[in-house]
C-alpha positions as CSV (number, residue, x, y, z in Angstrom):
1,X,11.5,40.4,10.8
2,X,13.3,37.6,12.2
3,X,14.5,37.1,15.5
4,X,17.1,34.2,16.8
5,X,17.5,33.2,20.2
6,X,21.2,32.3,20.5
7,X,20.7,29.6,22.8
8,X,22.3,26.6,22.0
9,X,25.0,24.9,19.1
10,X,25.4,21.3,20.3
11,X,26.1,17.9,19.0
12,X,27.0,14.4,19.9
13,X,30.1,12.1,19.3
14,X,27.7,9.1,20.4
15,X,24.7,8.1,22.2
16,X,25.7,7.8,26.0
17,X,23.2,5.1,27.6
18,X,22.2,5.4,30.8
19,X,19.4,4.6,33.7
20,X,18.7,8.5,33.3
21,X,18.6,11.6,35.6
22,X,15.2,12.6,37.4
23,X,13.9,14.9,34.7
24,X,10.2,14.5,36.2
25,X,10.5,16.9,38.7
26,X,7.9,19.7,38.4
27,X,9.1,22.1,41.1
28,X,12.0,22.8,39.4
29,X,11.9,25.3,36.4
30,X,12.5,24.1,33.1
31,X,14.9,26.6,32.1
32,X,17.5,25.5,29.8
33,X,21.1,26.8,30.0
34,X,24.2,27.1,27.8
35,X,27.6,26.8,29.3
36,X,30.6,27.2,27.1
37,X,29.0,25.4,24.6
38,X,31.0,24.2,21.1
39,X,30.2,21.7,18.4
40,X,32.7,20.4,15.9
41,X,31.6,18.2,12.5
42,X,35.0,16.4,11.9
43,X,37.8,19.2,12.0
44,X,34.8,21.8,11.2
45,X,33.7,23.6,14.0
46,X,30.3,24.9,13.8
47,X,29.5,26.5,17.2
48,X,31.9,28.6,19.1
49,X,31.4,28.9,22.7
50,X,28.0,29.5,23.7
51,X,26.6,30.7,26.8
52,X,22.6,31.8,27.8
53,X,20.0,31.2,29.4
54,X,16.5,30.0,27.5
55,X,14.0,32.0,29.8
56,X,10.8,29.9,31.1
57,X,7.4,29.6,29.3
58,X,8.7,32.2,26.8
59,X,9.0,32.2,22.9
60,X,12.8,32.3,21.8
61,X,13.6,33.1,18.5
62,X,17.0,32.2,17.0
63,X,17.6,34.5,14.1
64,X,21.1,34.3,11.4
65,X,22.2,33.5,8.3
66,X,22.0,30.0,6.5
67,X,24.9,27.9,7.6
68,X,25.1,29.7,10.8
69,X,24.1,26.5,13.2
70,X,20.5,27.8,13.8
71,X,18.9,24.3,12.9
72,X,22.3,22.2,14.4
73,X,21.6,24.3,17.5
74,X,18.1,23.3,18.0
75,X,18.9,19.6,17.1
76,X,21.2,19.6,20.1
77,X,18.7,20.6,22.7
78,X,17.1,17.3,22.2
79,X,20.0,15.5,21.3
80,X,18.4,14.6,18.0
81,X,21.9,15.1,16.3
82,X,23.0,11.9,18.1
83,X,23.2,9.8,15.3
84,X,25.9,12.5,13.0
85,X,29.1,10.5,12.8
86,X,32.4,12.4,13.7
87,X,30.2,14.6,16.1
88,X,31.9,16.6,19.6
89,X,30.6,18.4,21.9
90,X,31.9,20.7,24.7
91,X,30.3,22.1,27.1
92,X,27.3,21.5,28.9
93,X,23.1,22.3,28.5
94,X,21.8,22.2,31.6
95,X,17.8,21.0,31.8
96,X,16.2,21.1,35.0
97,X,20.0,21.8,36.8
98,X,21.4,18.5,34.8
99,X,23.8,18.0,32.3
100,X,21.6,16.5,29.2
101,X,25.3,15.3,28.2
102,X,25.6,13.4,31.4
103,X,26.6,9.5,31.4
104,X,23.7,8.5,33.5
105,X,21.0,10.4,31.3
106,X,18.2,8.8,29.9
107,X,17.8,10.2,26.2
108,X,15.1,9.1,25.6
109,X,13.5,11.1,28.3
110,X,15.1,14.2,27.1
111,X,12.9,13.8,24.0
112,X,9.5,13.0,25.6
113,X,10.3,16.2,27.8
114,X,11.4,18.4,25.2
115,X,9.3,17.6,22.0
116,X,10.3,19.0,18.6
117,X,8.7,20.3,15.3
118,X,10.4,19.9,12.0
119,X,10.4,22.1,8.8
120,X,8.6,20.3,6.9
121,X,5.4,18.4,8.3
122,X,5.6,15.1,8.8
123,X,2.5,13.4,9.3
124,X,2.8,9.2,10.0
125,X,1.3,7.7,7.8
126,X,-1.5,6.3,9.8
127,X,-5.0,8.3,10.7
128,X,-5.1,11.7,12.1
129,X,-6.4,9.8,15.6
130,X,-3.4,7.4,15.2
131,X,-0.7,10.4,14.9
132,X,-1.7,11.8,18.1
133,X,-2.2,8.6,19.8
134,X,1.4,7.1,18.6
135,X,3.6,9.0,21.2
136,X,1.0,7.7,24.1
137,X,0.9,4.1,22.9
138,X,4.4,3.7,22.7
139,X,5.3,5.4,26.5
140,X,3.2,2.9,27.8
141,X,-0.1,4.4,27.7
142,X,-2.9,1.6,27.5
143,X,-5.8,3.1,28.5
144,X,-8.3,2.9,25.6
145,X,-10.4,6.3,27.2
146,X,-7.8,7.5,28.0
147,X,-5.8,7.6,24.8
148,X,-9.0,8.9,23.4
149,X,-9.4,12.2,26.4
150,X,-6.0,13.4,25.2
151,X,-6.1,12.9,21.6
152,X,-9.6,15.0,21.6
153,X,-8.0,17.5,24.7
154,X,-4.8,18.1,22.1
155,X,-6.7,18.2,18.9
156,X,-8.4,21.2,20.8
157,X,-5.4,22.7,22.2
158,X,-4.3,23.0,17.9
159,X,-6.8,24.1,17.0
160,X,-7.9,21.5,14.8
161,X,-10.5,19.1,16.2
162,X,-13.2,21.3,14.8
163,X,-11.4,20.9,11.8
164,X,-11.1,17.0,11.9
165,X,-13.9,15.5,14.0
166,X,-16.1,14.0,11.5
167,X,-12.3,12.4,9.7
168,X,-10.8,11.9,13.0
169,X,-9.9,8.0,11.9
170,X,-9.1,9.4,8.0
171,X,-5.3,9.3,6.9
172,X,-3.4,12.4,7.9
173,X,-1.6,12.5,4.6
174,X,-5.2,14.0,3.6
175,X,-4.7,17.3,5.5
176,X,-3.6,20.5,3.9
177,X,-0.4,21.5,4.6
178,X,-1.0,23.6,7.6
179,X,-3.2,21.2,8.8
180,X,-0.4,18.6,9.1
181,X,1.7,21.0,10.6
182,X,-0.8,21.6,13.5
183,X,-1.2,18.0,13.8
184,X,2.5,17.1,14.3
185,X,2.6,19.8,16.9
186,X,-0.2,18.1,18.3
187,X,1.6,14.5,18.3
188,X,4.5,16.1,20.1
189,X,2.0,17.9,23.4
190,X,0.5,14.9,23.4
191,X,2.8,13.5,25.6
192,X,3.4,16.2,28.1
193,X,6.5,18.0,26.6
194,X,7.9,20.5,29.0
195,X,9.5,22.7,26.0
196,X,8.6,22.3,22.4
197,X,11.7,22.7,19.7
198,X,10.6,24.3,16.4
199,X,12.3,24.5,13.2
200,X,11.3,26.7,10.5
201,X,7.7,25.6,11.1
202,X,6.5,27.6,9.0
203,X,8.4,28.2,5.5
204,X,6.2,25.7,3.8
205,X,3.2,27.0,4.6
206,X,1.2,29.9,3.0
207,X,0.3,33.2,5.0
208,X,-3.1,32.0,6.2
209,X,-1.6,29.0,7.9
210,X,1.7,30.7,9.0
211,X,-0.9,32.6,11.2
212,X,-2.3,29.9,12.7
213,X,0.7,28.6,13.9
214,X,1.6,31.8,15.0
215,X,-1.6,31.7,17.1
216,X,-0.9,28.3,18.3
217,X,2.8,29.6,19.5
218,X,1.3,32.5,21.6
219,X,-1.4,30.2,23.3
220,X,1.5,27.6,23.3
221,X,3.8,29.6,25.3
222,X,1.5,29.9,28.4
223,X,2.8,26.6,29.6
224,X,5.3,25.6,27.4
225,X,8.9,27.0,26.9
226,X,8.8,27.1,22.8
227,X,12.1,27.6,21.1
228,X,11.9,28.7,17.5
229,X,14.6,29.2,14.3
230,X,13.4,31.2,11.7
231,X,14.5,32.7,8.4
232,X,11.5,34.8,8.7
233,X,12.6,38.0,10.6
234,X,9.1,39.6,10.9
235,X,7.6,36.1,12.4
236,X,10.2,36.7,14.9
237,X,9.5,40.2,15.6
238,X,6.0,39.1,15.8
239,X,6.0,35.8,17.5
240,X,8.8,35.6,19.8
241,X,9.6,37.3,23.3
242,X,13.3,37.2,23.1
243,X,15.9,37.2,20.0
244,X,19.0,35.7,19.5
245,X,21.2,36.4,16.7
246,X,23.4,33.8,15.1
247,X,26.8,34.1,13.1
248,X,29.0,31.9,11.8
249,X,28.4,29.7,15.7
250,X,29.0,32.4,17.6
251,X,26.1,34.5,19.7
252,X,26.2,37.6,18.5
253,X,23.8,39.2,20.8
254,X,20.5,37.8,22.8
255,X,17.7,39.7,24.1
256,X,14.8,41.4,24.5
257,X,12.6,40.8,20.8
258,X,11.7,44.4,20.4
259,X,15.0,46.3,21.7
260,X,16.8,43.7,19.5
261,X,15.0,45.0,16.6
262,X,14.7,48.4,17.1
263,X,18.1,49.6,19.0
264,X,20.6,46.7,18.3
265,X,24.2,47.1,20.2
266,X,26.1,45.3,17.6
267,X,27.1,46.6,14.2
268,X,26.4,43.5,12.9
269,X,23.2,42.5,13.9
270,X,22.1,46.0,12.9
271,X,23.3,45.2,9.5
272,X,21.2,41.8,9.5
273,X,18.2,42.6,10.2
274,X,18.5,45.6,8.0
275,X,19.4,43.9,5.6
276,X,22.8,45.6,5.0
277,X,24.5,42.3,5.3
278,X,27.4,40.2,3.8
């Protein structure tokens, strides 16, 4: 079954520049929280009033149904929905005690530190090597060895560089589907994320590469928070820790994965993931 995470329904009205917080500092958790959060598209608001807490190296799932502001969520944790005109945002998401929404933050440090997964992969059009190396390269990273320890060390990490070795320099566009989809989440640790964003990673893939990735998550998680929206409510029974449940931009309920599933405390989550619903 699947299993939201109600965590967070944010957007931008516009990029706010800045010299950028201090979001290197390792003694501090990495928790992510949601205060009184709402995102409006024009005159249509699309989150209501969100408040949690994402919990530390820990799989979230965000379950609900299409149009609910699963996907808008995630987007917002990165700020990747920067660029939507006629975008607002109230309310704060706090990374590492600091406002991400904050004048003074640096946004594109918010996106080296919280890497993200897409839907469908997508693989640059360059070698598999290349893919991994391209988020190094263009942080600054010039050391030829180097670039080369941690393309091999990620490539390991997903599972892939037995896979790969003897086509490490081949295109990427050559990999199976599943492949790919390890590969981009190999791009993103690549640089030392501190949570990894997923969305629907894996409705394009079949069962035998859905389990991979499923694999990948549960080794992922053991020093990575990993955030996850699924349609698939048994990948998030499965795969996630904690669930949050998503209607219509509102949290319905957050919690514990399996008490979620098995004793729900609101009518209407029991009537989602039972299927009893609309």
């Amino acid at each position: 079954m699947q299993a939201v995470n109600p965590i967070i329904e944010v957007s931008y009205s516009q990029p706010r520049p800045g010299s950028g917080q201090d979001l290197n500092t390792k003694q501090m958790n990495n928790n992510i929280t949601i205060k009184n959060l709402s995102l409006m598209y024009g005159k249509k608001q699309v989150l209501k009033n969100i408040n949690q807490e994402i919990e530390e190296k820990k799989i979230t799932a965000i379950i609900g149904p299409s149009g609910c502001g699963k996907s808008t969520l995630l987007r917002c944790i990165n700020r990747m929905n920067e660029l939507i005109p006629e975008t607002k945002v109230e309310g704060e998401i706090l990374f590492h005690k600091k406002n991400i929404y904050a004048a003074d933050t640096d946004v594109t440090e918010i996106r080296r530190k919280i890497g993200m997964v897409f839907q469908k992969p997508n693989p640059f059009p360059k070698s598999i090597f290349d893919n991994v190396a391209y988020g190094l390269r263009i942080n600054g990273t010039k050391d030829k060895r180097k670039i080369s320890e941690t393309v091999e060390a990620t490539l390991q990490d997903c599972g892939l560089l037995k896979e790969v070795k003897d086509r490490i320099h081949s295109p990427a566009m050559e990999l199976s589907g599943g492949q790919q989809q390890r590969l981009c989440i190999a791009r993103a640790l690549a640089i030392e994320p501190e949570i990894i964003l997923m969305d629907e990673p894996c409705s394009a893939l079949d069962p035998s590469s859905t389990f991979k990735i499923e694999e990948l998550m549960m080794k992922l998680k053991k020093r990575y928070t990993v955030i996850i929206v699924t349609h698939n409510m048994q990948q998030a029974a499965r795969a996630s820790d904690i669930t949050g449940f998503l209607y219509m931009g509102k949290l319905i309920e957050y919690g514990d994965t399996n008490t979620l599933f098995t004793n729900p405390k609101e009518k209407l989550t029991e009537d989602y993931i039972s299927g009893n619903f609309g």
